[in-house]
N, C-alpha and C positions, 0 to 999 in steps of 0.2 A: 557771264551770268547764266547763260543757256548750259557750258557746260557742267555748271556747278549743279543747277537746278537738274541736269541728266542725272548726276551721279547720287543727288538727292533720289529719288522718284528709285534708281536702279539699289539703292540699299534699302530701302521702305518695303522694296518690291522683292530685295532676298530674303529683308527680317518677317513677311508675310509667309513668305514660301516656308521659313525655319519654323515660323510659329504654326503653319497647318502640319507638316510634317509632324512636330510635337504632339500633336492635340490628335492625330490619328492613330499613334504611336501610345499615348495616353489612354484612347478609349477601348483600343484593343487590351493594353493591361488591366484595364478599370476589367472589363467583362472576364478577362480570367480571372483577377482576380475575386471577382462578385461570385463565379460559380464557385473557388475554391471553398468563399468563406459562407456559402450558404447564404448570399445574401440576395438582395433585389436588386437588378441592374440599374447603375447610377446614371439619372437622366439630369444633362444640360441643356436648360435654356437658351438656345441660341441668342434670340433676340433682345433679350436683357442685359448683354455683357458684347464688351470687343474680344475682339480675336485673341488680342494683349492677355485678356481679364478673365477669359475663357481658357489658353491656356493653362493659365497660371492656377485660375481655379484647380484644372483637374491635375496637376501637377502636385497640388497640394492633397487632392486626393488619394491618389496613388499611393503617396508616402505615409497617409495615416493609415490607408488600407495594408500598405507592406506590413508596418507598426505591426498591427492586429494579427496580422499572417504569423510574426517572427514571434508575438508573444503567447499565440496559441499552441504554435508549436512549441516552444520552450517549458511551457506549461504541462503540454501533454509529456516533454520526456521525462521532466519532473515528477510523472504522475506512475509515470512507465518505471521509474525507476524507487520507487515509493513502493510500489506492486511487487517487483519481480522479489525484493526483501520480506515483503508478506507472505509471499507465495511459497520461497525457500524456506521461511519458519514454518506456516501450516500445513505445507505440502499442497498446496491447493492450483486450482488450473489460473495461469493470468486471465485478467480479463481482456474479452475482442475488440481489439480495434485496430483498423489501416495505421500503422505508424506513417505509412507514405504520407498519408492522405492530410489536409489539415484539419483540424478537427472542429465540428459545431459547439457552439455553446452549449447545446443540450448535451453532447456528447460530454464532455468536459464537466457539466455539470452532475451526471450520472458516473461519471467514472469516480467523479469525489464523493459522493454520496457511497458508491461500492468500495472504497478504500475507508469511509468511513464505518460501513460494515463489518472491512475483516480487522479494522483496528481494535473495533471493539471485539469481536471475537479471539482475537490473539490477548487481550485484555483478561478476557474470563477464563480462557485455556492458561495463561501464565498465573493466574492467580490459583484455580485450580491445581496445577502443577507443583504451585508452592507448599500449598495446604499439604496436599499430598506426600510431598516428599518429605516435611518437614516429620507427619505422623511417618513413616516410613524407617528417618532415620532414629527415631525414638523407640517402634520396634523393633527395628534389629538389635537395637542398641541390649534392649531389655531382655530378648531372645539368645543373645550372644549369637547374633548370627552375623558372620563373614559375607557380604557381597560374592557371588561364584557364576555371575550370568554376565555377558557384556551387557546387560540391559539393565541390571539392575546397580551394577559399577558406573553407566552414563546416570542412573538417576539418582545415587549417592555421592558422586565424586563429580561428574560434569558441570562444568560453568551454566549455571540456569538462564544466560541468554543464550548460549550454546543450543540447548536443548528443542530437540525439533516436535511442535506441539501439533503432531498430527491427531486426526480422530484415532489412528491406528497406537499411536503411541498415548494418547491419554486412556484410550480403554484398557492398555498393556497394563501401566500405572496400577489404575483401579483395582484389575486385577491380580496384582503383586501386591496392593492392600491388603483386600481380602485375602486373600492368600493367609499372611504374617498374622493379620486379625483370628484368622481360624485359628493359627500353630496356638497364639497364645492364648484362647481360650481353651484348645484343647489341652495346654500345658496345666490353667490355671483346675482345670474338672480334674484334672491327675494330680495336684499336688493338694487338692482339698477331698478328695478321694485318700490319701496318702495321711493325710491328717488327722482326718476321722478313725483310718486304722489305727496311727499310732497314738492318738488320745485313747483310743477302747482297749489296747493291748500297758499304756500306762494305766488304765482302769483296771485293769486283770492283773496285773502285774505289782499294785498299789503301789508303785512309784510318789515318791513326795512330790510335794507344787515346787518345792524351790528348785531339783532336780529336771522336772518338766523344761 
């Protein structure tokens, strides 16, 4: 009986040992991970729970704190990789943030809101773009003009998601507008210029109407 009761008392006395080891092992990750995630160091009650209870709690902690870790950062490369696609269409700088680092919720929350930004901006540039091109390929069209620029071949012939909606490249645009818009006005003052001649020279001439 004495020896049983020994070996009783000397497991009680390892499973104590395992469970502090645990629980200081625990509260050292609890505190990295509290600084990682911007939070307030998680405080236990000693006196309100066993050893058992106290483990276990922070054990359960740990794992919803990792949770949080693994889904902030999955979040943020999501957000990274959301960006770097914005940034190759507008040509624009990514936005800052520690990849290393894991991210705050204000962090997180601010980089959606800035992604929600340049969506809308790549929003207005593509629609722009559109209008654009579309009057574009109508005057050339009416002009008989051939595309003879690399630039104006990507804005007539290139795949419109292709198209890279820089500030630099929309002002280009505009300006290959106007451009085309000037030729055919000035086309249109010469051939109503041209008209009036030949109406006053069928005047002079006294040309019949059905011949006109």
């Amino acid at each position: 009986l004495q020896s049983l009761l020994d070996m009783m008392v000397a497991e009680e006395e390892s499973l104590k040992e395992r469970l502090l080891k645990s629980i200081a092992v625990c509260r050292k990750e609890l505190d990295t991970l509290c600084r990682e995630l911007q939070l307030e160091p998680f405080e236990v009650r000693e006196e309100e729970s066993t050893i058992l209870q106290m483990e276990k709690n922070l054990r359960t902690r740990v794992e919803v704190m990792l949770k949080q870790k693994r889904e902030r950062k999955q979040e943020l490369k999501t957000l990274q990789e959301q960006d770097r696609d914005l940034c190759d269409l507008l040509c624009t700088t990514p936005f800052g943030i520690d990849s290393n680092a894991v991210p705050s919720l204000e962090d997180l929350d601010r980089y959606r809101r800035h992604l929600a930004a340049l969506t809308e901006e790549k929003d207005q540039r593509r629609e722009e773009f559109v209008s654009s091109k579309r009057q574009i390929i109508l005057l050339m069209e009416e002009l008989d003009h051939t595309p003879d620029t690399s630039f104006e071949r990507d804005v007539v012939c290139e795949d419109e998601e292709a198209f890279c909606l820089s500030l630099d490249n929309i002002a280009a645009l505009q300006s290959l507008l106007q451009q085309l818009e000037a030729r055919r006005s000035l086309n249109e003052a010469v051939c109503t210029e041209l008209r009036s001649r030949i109406l006053a020279l069928w005047e002079r001439l006294q040309v019949p109407e059905e011949e006109r």
